[in-house]
C-alpha positions as CSV (number, residue, x, y, z in Angstrom):
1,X,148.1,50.2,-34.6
2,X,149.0,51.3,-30.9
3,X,145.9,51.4,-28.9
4,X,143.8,54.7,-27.9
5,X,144.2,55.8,-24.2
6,X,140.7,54.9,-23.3
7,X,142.7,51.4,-22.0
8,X,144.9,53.6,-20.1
9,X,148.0,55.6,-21.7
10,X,151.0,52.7,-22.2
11,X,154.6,54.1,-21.6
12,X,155.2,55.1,-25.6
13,X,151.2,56.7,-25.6
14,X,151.9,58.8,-22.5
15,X,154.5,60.1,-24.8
16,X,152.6,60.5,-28.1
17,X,149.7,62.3,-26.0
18,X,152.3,64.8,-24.6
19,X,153.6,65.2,-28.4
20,X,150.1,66.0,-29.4
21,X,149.6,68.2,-27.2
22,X,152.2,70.4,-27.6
23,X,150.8,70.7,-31.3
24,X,148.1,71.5,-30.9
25,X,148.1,75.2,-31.3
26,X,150.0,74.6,-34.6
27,X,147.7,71.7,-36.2
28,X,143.9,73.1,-34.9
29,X,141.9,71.3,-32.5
30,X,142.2,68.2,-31.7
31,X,141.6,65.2,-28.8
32,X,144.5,63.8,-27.3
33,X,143.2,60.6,-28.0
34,X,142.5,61.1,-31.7
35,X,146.5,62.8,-31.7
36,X,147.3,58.9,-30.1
37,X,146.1,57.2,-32.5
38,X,147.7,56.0,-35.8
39,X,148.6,52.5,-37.2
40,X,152.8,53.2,-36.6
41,X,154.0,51.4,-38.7
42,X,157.6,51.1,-38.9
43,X,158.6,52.4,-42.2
44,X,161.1,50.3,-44.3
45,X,162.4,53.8,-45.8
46,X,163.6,54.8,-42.8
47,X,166.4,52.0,-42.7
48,X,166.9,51.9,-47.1
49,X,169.8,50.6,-49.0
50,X,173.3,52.2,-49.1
51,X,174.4,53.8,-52.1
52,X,177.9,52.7,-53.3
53,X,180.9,54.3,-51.9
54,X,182.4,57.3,-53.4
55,X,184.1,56.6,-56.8
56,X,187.9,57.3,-56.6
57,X,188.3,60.6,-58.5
58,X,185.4,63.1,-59.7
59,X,187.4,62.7,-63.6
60,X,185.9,59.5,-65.1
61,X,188.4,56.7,-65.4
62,X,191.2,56.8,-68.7
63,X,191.3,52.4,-68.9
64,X,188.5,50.5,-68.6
65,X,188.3,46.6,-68.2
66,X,186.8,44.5,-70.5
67,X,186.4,41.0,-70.7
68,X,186.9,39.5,-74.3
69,X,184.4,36.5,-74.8
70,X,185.8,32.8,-75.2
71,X,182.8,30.3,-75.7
72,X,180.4,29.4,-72.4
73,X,183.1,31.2,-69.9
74,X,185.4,34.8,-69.8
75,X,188.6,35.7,-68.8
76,X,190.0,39.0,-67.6
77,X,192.2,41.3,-69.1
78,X,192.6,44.7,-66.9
79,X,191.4,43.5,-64.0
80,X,192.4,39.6,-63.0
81,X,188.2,39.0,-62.2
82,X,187.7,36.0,-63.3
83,X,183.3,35.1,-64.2
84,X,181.6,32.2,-63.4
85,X,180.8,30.1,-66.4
86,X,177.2,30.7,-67.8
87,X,174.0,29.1,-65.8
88,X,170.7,28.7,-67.1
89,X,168.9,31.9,-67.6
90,X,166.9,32.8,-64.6
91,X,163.6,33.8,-66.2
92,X,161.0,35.6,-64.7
93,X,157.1,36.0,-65.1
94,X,155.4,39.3,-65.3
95,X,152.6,40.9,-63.5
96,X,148.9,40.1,-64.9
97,X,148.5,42.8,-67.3
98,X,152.0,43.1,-68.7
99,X,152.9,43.5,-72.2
100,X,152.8,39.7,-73.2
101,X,155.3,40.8,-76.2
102,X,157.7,42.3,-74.0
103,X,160.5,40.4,-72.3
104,X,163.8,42.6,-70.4
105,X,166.9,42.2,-69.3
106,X,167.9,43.5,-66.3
107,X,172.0,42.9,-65.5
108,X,174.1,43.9,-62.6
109,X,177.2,44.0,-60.8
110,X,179.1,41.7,-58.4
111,X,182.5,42.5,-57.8
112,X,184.5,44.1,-55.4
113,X,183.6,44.9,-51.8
114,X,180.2,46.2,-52.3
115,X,179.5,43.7,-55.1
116,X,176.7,42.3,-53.2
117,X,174.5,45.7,-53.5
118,X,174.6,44.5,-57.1
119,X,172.1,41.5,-56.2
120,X,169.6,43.6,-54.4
121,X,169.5,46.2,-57.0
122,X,168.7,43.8,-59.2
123,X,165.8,42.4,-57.6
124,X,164.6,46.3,-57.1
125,X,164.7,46.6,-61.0
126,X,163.4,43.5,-61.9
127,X,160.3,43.7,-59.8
128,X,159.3,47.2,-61.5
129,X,160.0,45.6,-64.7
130,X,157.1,43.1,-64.0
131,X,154.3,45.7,-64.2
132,X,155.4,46.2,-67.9
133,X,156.9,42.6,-68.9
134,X,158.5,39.6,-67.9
135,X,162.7,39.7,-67.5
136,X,165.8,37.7,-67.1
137,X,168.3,38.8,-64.6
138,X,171.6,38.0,-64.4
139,X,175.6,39.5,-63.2
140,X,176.6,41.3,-66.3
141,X,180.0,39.9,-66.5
142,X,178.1,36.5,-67.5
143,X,176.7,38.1,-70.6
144,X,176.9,36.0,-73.9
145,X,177.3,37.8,-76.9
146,X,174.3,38.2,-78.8
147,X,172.4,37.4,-75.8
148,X,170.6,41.0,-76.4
149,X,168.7,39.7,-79.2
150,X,166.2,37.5,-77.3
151,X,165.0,41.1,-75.4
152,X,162.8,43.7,-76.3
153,X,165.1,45.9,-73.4
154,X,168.1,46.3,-71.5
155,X,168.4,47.5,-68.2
156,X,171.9,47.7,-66.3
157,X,172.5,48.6,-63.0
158,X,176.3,50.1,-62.4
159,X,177.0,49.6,-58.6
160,X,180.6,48.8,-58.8
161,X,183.1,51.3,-60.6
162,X,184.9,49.5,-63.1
163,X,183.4,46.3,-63.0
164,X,185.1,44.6,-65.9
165,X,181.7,44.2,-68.3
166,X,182.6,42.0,-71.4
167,X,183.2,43.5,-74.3
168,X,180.5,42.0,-76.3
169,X,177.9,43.3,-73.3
170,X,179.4,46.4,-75.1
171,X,178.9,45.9,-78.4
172,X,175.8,44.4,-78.3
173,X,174.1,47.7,-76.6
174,X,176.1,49.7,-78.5
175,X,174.7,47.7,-82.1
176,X,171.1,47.5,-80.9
177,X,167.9,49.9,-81.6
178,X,166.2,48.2,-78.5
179,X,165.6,50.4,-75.5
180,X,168.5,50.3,-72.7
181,X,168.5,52.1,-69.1
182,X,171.6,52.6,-67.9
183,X,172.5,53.4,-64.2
184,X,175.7,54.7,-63.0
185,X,178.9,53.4,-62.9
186,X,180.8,52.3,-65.8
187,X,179.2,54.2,-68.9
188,X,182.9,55.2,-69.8
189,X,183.7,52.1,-70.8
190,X,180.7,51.7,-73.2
191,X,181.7,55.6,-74.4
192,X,185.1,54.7,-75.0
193,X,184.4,51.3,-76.8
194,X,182.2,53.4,-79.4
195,X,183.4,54.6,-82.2
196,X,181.8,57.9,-82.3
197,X,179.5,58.1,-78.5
198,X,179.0,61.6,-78.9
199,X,177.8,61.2,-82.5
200,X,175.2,58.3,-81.8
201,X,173.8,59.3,-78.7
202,X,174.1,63.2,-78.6
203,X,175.5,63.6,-75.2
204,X,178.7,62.9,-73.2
205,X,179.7,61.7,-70.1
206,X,181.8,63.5,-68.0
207,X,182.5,63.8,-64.6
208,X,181.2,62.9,-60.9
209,X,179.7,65.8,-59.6
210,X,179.9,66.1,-55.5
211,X,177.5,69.2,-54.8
212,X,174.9,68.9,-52.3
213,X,172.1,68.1,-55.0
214,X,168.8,67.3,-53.2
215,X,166.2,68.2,-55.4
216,X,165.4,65.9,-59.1
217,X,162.9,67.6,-61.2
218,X,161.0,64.9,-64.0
219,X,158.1,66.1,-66.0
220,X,157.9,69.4,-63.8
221,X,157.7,67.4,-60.5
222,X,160.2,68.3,-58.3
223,X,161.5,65.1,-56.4
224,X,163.5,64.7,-53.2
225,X,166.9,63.2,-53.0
226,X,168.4,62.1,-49.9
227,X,171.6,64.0,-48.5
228,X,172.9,60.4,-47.8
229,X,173.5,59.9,-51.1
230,X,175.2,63.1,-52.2
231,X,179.0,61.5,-51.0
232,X,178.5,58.5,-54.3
233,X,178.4,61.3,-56.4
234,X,176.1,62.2,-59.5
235,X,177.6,61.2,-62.8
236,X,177.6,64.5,-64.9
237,X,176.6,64.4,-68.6
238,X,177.1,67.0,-71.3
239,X,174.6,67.0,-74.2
240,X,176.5,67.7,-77.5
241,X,173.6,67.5,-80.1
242,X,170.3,68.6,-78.9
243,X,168.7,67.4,-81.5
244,X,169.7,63.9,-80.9
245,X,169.6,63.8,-76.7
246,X,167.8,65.8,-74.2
247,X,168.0,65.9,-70.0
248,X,165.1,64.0,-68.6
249,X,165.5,65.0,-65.6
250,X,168.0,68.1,-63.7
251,X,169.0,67.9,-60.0
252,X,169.4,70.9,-58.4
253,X,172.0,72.2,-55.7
254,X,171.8,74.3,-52.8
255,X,172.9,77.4,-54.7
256,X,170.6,76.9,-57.4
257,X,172.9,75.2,-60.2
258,X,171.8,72.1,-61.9
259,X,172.9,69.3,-63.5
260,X,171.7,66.5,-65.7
261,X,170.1,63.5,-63.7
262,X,168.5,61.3,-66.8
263,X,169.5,62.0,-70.4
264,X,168.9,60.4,-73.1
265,X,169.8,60.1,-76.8
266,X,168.8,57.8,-79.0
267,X,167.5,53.9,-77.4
268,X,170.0,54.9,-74.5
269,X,168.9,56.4,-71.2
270,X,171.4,57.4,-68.8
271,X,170.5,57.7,-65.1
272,X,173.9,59.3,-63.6
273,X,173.1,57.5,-60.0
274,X,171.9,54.4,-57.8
275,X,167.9,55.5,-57.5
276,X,167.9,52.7,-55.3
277,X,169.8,53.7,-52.4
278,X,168.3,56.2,-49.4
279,X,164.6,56.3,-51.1
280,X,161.6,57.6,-49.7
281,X,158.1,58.5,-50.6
282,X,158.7,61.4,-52.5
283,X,162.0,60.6,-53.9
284,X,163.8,60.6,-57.2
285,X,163.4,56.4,-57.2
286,X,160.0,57.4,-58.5
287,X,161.4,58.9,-61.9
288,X,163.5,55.8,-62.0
289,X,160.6,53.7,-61.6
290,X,159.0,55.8,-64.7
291,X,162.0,55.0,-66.5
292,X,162.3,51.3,-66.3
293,X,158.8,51.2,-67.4
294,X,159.6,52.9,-71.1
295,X,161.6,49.6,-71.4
296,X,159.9,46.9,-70.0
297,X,156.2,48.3,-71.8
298,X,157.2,51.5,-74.2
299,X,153.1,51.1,-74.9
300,X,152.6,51.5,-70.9
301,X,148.4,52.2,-70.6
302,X,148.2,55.6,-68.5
303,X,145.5,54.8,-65.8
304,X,144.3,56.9,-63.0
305,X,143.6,54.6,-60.1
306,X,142.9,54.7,-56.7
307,X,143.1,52.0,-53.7
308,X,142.3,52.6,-50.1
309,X,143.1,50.4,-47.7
310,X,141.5,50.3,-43.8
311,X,144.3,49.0,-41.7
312,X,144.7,47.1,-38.4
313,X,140.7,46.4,-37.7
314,X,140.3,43.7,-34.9
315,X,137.8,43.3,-32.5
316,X,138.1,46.2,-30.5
317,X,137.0,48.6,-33.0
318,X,133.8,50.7,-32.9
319,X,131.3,48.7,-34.8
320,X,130.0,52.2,-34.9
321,X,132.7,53.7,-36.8
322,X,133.7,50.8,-38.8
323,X,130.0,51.1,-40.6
324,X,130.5,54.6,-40.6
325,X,133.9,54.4,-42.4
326,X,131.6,52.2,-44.7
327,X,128.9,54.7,-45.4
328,X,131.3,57.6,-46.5
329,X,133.2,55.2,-49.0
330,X,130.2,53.9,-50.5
331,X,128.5,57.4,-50.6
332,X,131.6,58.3,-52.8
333,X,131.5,55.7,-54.7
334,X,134.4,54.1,-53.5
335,X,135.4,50.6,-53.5
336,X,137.7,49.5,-50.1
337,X,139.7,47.0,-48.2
338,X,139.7,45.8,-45.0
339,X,143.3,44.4,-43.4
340,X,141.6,42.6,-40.6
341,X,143.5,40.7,-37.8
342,X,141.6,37.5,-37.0
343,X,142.5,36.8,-33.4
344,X,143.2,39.6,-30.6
345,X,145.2,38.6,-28.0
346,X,146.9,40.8,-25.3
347,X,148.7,37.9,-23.4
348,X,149.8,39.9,-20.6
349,X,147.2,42.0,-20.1
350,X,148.9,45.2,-20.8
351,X,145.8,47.2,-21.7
352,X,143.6,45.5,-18.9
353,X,145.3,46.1,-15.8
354,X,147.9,42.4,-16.3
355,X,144.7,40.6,-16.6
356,X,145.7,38.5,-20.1
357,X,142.8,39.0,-23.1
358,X,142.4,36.5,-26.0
359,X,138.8,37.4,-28.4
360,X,138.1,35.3,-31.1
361,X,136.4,36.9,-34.3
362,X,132.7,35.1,-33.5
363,X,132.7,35.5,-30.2
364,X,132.2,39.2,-31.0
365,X,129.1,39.3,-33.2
366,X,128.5,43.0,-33.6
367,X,131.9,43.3,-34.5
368,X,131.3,40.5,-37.2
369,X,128.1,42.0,-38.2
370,X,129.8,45.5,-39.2
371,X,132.4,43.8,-40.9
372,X,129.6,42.2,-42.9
373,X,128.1,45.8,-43.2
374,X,131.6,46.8,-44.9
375,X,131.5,43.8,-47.6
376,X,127.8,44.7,-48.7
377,X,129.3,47.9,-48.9
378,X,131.9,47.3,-51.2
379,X,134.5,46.2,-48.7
380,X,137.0,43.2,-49.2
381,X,138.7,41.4,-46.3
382,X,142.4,40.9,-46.3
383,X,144.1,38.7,-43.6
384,X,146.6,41.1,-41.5
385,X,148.5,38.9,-39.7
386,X,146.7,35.9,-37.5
387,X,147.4,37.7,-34.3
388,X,149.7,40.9,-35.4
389,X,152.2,40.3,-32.4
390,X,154.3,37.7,-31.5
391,X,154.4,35.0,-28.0
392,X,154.3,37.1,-25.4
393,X,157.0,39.5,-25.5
394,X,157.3,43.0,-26.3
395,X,158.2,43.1,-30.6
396,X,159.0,45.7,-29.7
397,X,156.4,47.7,-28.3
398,X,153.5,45.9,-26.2
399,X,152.7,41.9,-27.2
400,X,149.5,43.2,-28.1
401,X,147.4,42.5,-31.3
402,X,148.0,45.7,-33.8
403,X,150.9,47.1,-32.2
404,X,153.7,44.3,-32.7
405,X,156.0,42.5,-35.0
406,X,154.5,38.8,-35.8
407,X,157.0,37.5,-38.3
408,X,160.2,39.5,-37.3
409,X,161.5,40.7,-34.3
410,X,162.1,44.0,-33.6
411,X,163.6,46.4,-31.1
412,X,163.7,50.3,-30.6
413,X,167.4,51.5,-29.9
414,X,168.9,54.1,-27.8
415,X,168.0,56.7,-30.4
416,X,164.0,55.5,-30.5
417,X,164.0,53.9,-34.3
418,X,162.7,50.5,-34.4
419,X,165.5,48.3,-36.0
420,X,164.5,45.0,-37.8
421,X,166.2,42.2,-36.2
422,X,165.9,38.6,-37.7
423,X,162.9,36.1,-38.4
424,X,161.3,35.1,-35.2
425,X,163.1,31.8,-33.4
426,X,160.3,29.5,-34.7
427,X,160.5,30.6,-38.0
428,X,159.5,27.8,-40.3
429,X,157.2,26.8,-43.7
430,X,155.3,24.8,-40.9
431,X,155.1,27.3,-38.4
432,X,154.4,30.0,-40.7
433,X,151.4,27.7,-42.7
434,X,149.8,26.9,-38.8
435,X,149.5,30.9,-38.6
436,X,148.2,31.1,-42.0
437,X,145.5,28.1,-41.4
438,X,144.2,29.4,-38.0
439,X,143.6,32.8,-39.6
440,X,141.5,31.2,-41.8
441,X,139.9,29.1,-39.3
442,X,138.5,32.1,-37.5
443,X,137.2,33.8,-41.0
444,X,135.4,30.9,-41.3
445,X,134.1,30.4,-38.0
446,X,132.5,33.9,-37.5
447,X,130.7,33.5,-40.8
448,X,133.3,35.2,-43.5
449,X,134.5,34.4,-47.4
450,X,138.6,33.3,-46.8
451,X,141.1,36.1,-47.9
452,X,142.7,35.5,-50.7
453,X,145.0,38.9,-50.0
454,X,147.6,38.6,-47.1
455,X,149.2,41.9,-45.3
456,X,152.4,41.3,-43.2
457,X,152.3,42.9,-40.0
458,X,154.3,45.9,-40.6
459,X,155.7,44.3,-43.7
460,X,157.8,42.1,-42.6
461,X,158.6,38.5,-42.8
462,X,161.1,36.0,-43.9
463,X,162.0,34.2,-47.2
464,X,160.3,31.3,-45.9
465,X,157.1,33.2,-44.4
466,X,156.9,35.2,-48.0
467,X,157.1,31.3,-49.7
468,X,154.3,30.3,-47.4
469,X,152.2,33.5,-48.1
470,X,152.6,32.9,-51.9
471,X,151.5,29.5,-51.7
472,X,148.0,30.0,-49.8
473,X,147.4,33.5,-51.3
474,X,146.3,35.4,-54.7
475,X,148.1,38.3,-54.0
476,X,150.0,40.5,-51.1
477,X,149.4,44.0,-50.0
478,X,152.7,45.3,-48.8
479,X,155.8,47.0,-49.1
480,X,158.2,44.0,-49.7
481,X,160.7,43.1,-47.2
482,X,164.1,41.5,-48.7
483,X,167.6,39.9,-47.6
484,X,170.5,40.0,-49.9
485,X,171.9,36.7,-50.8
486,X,168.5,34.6,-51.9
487,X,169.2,35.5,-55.3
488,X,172.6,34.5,-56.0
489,X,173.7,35.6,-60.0
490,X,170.4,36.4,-60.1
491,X,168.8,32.7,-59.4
492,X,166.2,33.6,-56.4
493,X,165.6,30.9,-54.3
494,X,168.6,29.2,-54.6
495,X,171.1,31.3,-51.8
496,X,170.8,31.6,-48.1
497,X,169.7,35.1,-47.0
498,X,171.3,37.2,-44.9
499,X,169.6,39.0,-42.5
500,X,172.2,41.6,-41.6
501,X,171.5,43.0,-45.3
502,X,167.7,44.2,-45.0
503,X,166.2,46.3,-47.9
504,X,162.5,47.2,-48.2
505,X,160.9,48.3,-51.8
506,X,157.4,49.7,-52.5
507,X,155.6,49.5,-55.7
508,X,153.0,52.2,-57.5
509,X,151.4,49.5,-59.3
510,X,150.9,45.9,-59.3
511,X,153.8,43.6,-59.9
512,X,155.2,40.4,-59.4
513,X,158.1,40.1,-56.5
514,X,160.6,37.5,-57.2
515,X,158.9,35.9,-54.4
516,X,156.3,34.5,-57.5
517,X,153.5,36.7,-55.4
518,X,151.2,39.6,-56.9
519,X,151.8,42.6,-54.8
520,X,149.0,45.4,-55.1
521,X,150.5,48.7,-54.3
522,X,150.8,50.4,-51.3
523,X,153.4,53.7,-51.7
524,X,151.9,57.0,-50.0
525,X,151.1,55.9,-46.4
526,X,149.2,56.5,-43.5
527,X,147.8,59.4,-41.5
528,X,150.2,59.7,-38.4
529,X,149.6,62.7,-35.7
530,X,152.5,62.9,-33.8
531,X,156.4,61.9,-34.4
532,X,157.3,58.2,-33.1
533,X,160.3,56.4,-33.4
534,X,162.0,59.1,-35.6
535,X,159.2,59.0,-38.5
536,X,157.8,62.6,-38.7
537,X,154.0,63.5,-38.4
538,X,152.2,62.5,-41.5
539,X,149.0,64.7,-42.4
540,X,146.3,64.2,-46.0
541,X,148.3,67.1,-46.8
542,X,151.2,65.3,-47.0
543,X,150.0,62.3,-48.2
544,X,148.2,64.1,-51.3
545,X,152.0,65.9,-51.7
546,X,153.3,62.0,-52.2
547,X,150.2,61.5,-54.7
548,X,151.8,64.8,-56.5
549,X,155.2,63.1,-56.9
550,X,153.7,60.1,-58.0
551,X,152.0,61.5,-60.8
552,X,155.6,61.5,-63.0
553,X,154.7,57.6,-63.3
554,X,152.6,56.3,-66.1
555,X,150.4,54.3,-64.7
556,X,150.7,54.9,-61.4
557,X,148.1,53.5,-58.5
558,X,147.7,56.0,-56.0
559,X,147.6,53.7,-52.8
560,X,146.8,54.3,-49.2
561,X,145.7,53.2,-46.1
562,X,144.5,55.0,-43.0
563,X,143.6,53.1,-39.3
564,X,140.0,53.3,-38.6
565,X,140.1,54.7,-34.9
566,X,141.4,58.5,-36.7
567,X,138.6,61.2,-37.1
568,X,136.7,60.2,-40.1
569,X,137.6,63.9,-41.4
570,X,141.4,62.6,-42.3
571,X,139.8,59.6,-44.8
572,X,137.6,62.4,-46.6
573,X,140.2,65.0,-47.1
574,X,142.5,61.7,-48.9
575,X,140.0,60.6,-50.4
576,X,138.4,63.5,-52.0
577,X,141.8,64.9,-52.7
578,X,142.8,62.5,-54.6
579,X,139.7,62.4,-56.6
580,X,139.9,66.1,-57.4
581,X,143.4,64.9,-58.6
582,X,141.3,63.1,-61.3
583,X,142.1,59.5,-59.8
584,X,139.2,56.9,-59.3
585,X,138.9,54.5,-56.8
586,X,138.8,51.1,-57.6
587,X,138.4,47.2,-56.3
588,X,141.9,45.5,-55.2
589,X,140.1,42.5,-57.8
590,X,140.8,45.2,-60.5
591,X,144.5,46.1,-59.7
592,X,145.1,42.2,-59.2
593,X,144.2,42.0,-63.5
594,X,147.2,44.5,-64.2
């Protein structure tokens, strides 16, 4: 969190205070300082992936590629792609709580130019499919025939138009009774190698449709879709039978015409678009996320959950206000965590006139005591960071505790949005672990149980830093922070990533990243007063609005977390809104059981 101006305005504050002011006839009353303050955290959603490039023609493609089978290895007819020979399956466990009889297959693409948006997409679907069972993930053009049969579900992600998919990848959905999700690109070829498509399935595909659709409506929700991703076009479907297929899901245009976003008919489900590329917190990716969830777990439970998460506490916090914050929660009955950073440090004295400030946990003791207050109040203490900046440069803001970067750099551009750059120079397993161990060194030293839940500062790290964390930790509470190219054909772990190919995800219930780590959710938020660094003001109001959106998803935890120095007035109005919404609160020890 950037610090109140009770230390003195900083350059970006002086800024946020003259922001708040000028809203203040607009938003009610309000103190300059509370308009200041706000965890700002740079949001992953504001930098997502890109969606494929346009597809050719808006008609759908006449010859199709398709590679006949030969044993252990393919060759290419139409297209002169040649597959690598089959690997080892690269297996996946679920998330505690899965569906222990479920097991999904989640394929992609890899050709062509773009082929490596294929990977990431992957990894996108296959961490959803945790929550309901474990998976196997692999390039569909290394499908084995018969391969289907050892899956409860099929999910395929169409990223590259005409990706020659073998023939027996075909066949084998077009044969089975087992649930498949298909995304995208490519379903021509699977219509065309069907006898009778419209017959089995009820519905057609037909064309791309280009209109300026930004609005997907599931289960009476209506869900935003970016204007970035209107250029890749919206695969149209017609539905010839309607007693055989139905729309799931219609995105509207501009002028108020619609067409069909998810249909299905039949096992098959049709999603006519990448829900991967420009999300946000209210988009469309949340109907796909409902989606891949009737395959990996058709018998998903339909809980109504709650976490809330008090973000960015460190030493110079109100003891006052932290046991406040306590009182309220525990009044309502409602169970909390605590993402606390262990050591403060402002190494160049940027809130204390240059004079440099380093405060250990126990050398504050009233500070220690309230956080003590919070356990016995139902409070549990997550590790945010061991310092929550990095040496003792500005990443990118201030060097100081709460406001920077610790395992990334960062900078803000000429435009003012914080750009991720790479892992920090020293990155390293040992460097990372030294971090990890003096964080719980000063948990231990100023009296406290060790976390067993780690939150990256601003949710970000590397490959190696999320290795580490998944190694001294039960579970993460993050939005996940990913670099194509560590899961080559699907095997994670085994490529080098690239760091110039960023993607964030977040997650409305607990899963299992291909990191190996338990992630507990974290999908609607904070409470931020004024605009910074190109993210707009962020109000309960808006935060219950996400809550709304997430509701389409079976199963959904509705996750936030809010910085302690705000007016306790914006915690109650989340909290209590989202209890009137019929969702209860509940320990991170019961989301981390499934």
């Amino acid at each position: 969190m950037l610090r109140p101006s009770l230390r003195g305005p900083s350059r970006f504050q002086t800024f946020l205070i003259s922001a708040a002011l000028a809203l203040l006839a607009a938003s009610g009353p309000m103190s300059a300082v509370h308009a200041a303050q706000g965890s700002m955290m740079p949001r992953l959603d504001r930098a997502p992936l890109p969606a494929p490039p346009p597809p050719p023609q808006a008609a759908l493609p006449k010859v199709r590629a398709v590679i006949e089978q030969a044993p252990r290895t393919w060759r290419t007819l139409a297209r002169g792609v040649t597959a690598a020979t089959t690997s080892a399956p690269n297996a996946y466990a679920a998330a505690p709580g899965a569906n222990p009889n479920q097991n999904t297959l989640v394929l992609y693409d890899v050709t062509g130019q773009w082929g490596w948006l294929g990977e990431a997409y992957g990894v996108m679907a296959g961490n959803l499919v945790t929550h309901g069972s474990k998976y196997t993930m692999h390039p569909a053009i290394n499908y084995v025939a018969g391969e289907l049969s050892n899956y409860t579900g099929l999910i395929y992600i169409g990223s590259t138009y005409g990706e020659p998919l073998p023939a027996a990848l075909l066949n084998d959905v077009l044969a089975t009774t087992k649930p498949v999700l298909w995304m995208n690109d490519n379903i021509w070829q699977l219509s065309a190698q069907a006898a009778n498509f419209a017959g089995q399935y009820g519905f057609t595909p037909m064309y791309f449709d280009f209109s300026n659709t930004l609005t997907v409506t599931y289960k009476g929700v209506a869900l935003q879709r970016n204007a970035l991703a209107v250029p890749s076009g919206l695969l149209q479907t017609t539905i010839n039978d309607p007693t055989k297929a139905q729309a799931l899901a219609v995105a509207t245009n501009d002028t108020g015409g619609t067409v069909n976003w998810a249909t299905r008919g039949a096992n098959l489900t049709y999603i006519g678009e990448i829900p991967f590329s420009y999300t946000g917190m209210n988009d469309r990716y949340l109907a796909a996320i409902d989606l891949i969830g009737n395959v990996s777990n058709p018998n998903m439970p339909s809980r109504k959950r709650a976490l809330v998460r008090i973000e960015d506490v460190d030493v110079e916090d109100s003891p006052a206000q932290l046991r406040a914050i306590a009182d309220y929660l525990y009044s309502k009955n409602v169970p909390f965590s605590v993402a606390l950073i262990p050591y403060y440090v402002d190494p160049n004295g940027y809130y204390n006139n240059g004079v440099p400030v380093s405060i250990h946990l126990y050398q504050n003791k009233t500070f220690v005591s309230a956080l003590k207050y919070m356990v016995a109040r139902g409070g549990v203490m997550m590790m945010h960071g061991y310092t929550h900046q990095y040496s003792n440069i500005d990443n990118p803001y201030t060097a100081v505790s709460g406001d920077d970067f610790e395992f990334y750099t960062a900078h803000i551009d000429a435009s003012n949005s914080v750009i991720f750059d790479t892992p920090v120079p020293v990155d390293s397993a040992s460097w990372t672990m030294g971090r990890v161990a003096n964080g719980f060194q000063e948990f231990a030293k100023a009296g406290l149980a060790l976390p067993t839940v780690f939150v990256p500062p601003h949710y970000a790290a590397s490959a190696i830093d999320y290795q580490v964390f998944q190694s001294q930790f039960q579970a993460m509470s993050q939005r996940d922070l990913y670099a194509v190219g560590w899961c080559p054909n699907g095997a994670c772990g085994t490529g080098t990533p690239d760091y110039t190919k960023i993607y964030g995800q977040f997650y409305p219930y607990l899963v299992r990243n291909v990191f190996g780590s338990m992630v507990l959710p974290e999908q609607l938020g904070d409470v931020e007063l004024v605009e910074y660094n190109n993210n707009p003001p962020r109000f309960p109001a808006d935060i219950l609005s996400s809550a709304n959106c997430n509701t389409v998803i079976q199963d959904s935890v509705q996750s936030f977390f809010i910085d302690p120095t705000l007016d306790i007035s914006y915690l109650k109005q989340i909290v209590e809104g989202l209890q009137a919404m019929g969702y209860t609160f509940v320990s991170v020890s019961v989301i981390e059981k499934g």
